[in-house]
C-alpha positions as protocol buffer text, in pm:
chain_id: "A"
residue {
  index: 1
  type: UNK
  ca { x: 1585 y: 1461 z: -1004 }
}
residue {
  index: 2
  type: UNK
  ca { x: 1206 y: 1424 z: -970 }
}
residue {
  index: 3
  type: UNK
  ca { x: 1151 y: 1791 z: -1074 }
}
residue {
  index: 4
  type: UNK
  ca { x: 1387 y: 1780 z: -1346 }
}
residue {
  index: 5
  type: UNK
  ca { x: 1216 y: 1479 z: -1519 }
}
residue {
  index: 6
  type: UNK
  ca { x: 907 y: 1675 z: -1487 }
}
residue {
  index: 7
  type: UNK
  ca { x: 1033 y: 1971 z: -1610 }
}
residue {
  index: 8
  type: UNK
  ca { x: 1176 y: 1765 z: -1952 }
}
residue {
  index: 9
  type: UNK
  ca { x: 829 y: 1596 z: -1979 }
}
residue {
  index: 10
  type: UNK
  ca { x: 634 y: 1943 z: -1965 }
}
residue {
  index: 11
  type: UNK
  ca { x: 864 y: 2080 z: -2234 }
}
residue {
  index: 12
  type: UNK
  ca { x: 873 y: 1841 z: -2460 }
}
residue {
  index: 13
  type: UNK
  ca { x: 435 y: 1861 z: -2468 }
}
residue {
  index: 14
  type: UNK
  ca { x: 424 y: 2228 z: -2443 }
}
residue {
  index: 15
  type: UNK
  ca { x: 315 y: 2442 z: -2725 }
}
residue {
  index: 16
  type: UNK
  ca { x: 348 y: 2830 z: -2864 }
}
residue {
  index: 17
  type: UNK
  ca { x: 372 y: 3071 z: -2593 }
}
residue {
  index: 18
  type: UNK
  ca { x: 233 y: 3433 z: -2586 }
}
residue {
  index: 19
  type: UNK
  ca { x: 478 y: 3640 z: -2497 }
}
residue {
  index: 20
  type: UNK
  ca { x: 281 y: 3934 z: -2390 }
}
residue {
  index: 21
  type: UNK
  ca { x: 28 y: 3719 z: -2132 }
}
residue {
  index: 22
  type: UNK
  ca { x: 58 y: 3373 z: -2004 }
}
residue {
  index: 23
  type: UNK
  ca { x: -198 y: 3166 z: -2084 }
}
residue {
  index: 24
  type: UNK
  ca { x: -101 y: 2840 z: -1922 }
}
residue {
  index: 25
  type: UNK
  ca { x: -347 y: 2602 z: -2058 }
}
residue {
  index: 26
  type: UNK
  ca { x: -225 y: 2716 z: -2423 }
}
residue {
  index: 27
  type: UNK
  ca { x: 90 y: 2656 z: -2309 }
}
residue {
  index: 28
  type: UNK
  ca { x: 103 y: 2327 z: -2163 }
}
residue {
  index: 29
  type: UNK
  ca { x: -182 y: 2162 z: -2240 }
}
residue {
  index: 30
  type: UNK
  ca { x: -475 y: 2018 z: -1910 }
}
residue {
  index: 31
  type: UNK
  ca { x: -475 y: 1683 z: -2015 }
}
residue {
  index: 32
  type: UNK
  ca { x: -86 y: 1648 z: -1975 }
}
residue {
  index: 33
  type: UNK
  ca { x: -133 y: 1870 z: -1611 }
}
residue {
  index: 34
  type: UNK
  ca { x: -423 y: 1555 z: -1523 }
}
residue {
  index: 35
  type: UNK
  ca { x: -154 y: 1248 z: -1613 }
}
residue {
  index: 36
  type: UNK
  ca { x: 129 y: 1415 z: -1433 }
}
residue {
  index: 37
  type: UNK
  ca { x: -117 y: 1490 z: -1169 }
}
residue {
  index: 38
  type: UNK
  ca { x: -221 y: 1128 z: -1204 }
}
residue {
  index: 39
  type: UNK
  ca { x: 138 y: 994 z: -1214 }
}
residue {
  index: 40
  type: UNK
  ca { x: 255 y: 1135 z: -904 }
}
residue {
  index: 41
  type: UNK
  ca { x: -31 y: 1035 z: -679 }
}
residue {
  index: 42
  type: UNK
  ca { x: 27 y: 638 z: -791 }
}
residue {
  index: 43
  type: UNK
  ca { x: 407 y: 718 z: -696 }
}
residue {
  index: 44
  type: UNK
  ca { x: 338 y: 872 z: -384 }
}
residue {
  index: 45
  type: UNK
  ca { x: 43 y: 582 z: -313 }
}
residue {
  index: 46
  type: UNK
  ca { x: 312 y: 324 z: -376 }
}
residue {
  index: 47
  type: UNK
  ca { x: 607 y: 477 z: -157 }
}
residue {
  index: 48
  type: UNK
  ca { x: 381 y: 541 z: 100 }
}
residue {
  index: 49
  type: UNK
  ca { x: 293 y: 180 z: 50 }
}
residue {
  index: 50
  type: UNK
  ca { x: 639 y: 50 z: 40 }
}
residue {
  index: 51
  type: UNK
  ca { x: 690 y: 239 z: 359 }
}
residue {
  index: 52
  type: UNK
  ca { x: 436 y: 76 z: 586 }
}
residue {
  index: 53
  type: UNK
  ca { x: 513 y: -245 z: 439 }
}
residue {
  index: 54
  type: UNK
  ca { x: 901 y: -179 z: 518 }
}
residue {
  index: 55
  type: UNK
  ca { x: 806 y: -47 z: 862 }
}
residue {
  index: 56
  type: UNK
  ca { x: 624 y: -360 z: 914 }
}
residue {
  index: 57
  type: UNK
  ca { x: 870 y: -581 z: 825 }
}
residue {
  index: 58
  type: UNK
  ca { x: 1135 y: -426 z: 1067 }
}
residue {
  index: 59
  type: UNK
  ca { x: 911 y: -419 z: 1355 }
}
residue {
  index: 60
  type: UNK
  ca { x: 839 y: -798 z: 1322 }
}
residue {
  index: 61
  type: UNK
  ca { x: 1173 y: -861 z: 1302 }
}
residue {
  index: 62
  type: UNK
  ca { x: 1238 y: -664 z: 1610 }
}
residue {
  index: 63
  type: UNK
  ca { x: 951 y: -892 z: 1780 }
}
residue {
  index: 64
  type: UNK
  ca { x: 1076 y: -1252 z: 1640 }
}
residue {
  index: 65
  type: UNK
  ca { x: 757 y: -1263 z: 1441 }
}
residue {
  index: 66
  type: UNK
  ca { x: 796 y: -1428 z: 1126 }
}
residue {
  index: 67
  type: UNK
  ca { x: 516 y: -1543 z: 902 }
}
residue {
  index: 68
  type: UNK
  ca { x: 492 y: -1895 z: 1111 }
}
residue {
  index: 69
  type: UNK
  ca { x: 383 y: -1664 z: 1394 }
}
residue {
  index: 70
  type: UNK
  ca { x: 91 y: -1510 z: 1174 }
}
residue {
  index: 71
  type: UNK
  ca { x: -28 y: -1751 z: 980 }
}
residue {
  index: 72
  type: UNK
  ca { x: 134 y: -2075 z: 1067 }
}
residue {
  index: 73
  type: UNK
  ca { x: -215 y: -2261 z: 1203 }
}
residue {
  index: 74
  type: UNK
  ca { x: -550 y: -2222 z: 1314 }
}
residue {
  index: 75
  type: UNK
  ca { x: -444 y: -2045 z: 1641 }
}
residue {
  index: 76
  type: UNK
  ca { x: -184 y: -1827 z: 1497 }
}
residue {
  index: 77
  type: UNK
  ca { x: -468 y: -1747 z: 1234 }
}
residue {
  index: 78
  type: UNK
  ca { x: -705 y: -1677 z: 1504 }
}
residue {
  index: 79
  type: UNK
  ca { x: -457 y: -1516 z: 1696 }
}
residue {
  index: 80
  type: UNK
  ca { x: -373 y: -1251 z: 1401 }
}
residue {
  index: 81
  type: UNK
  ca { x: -721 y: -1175 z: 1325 }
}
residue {
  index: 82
  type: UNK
  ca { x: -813 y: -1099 z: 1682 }
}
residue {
  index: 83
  type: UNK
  ca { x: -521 y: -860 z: 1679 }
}
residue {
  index: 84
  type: UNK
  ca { x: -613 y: -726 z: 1353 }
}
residue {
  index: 85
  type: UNK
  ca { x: -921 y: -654 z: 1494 }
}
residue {
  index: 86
  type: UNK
  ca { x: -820 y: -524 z: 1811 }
}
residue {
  index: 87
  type: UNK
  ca { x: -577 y: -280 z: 1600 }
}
residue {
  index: 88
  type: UNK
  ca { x: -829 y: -200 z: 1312 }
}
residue {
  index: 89
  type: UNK
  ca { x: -1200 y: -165 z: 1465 }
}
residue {
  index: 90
  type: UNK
  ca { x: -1127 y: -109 z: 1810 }
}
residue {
  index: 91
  type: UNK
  ca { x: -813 y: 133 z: 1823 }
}
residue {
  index: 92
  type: UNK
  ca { x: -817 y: 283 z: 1484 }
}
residue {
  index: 93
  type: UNK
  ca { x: -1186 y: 308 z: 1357 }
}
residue {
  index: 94
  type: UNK
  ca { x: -1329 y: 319 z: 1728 }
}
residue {
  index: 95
  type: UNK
  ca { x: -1065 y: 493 z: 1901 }
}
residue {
  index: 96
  type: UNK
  ca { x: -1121 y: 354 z: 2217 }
}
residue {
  index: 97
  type: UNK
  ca { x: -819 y: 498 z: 2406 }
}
residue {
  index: 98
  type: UNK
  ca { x: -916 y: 841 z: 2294 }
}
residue {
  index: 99
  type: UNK
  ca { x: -1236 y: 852 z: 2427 }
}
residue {
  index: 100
  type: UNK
  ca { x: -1124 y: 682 z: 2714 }
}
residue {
  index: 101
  type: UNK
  ca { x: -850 y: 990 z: 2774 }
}
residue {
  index: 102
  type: UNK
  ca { x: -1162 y: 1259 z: 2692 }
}
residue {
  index: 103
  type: UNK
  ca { x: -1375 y: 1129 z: 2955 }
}
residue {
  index: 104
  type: UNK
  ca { x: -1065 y: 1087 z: 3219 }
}
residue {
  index: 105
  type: UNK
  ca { x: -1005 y: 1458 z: 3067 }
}
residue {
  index: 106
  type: UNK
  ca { x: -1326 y: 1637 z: 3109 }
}
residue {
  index: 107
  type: UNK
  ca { x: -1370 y: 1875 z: 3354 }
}
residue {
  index: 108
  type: UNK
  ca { x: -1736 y: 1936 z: 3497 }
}
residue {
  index: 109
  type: UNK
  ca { x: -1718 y: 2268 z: 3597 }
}
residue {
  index: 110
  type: UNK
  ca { x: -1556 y: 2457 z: 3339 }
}
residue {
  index: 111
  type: UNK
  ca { x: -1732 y: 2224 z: 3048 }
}
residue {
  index: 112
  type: UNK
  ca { x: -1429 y: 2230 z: 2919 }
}
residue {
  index: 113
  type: UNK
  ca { x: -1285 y: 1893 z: 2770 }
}
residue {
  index: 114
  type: UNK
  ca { x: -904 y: 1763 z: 2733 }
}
residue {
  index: 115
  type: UNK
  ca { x: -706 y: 1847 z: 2448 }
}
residue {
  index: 116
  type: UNK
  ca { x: -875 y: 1793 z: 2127 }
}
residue {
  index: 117
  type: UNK
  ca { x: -1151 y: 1636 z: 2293 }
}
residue {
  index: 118
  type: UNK
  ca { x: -1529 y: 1647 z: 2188 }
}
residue {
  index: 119
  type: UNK
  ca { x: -1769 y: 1849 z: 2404 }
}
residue {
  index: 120
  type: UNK
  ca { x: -2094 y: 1697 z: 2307 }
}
């Protein structure tokens, strides 16, 4: 359905065609190539948004977290934010784990490190 509302849009801004070559900028003009192009990243941003946000909300479910839990006091505050932390600069920006499994995974004779592990 996606395709086919594209595929109206681009006809109904496209101009004369050359029958003998294909000129595609004459055709169907850049600027209306940039807002499509435009258009569909803010769609895909917000699904992609939508789905964390939905995958979040089932998980905590799953848990018996509810927004008390999170943000229901000072503790629960400092609670979250230590696990934000934890999950955020530690895990994801640090990757702790990772190296941790590169230098369990090295192998000193060989120089050879684990699976997608840095040999620096």
């Amino acid at each position: 359905m996606l395709a086919a509302v594209f595929a109206l849009f681009m006809y109904a801004g496209h101009g004369p065609q050359d029958s003998a070559s294909l000129v595609l900028f004459q055709f169907i003009p850049s600027e209306l190539i940039h807002n499509i192009g435009l258009a569909v990243m803010i769609v895909v941003f917000l699904a992609g948004l939508a789905g964390v946000a939905t995958m979040a909300r089932r998980i905590a479910r799953s848990e018996g977290v509810g927004w008390k839990t999170v943000l229901g006091g000072r503790a629960a505050l400092r609670q979250s934010a230590a696990a934000l932390w934890v999950a955020l600069g530690i895990e994801s920006l640090g990757q702790q784990r990772y190296r941790q499994g590169c230098e369990a995974a090295q192998e000193p004779v060989s120089g050879i490190g684990g699976a997608g592990c840095s040999t620096r």
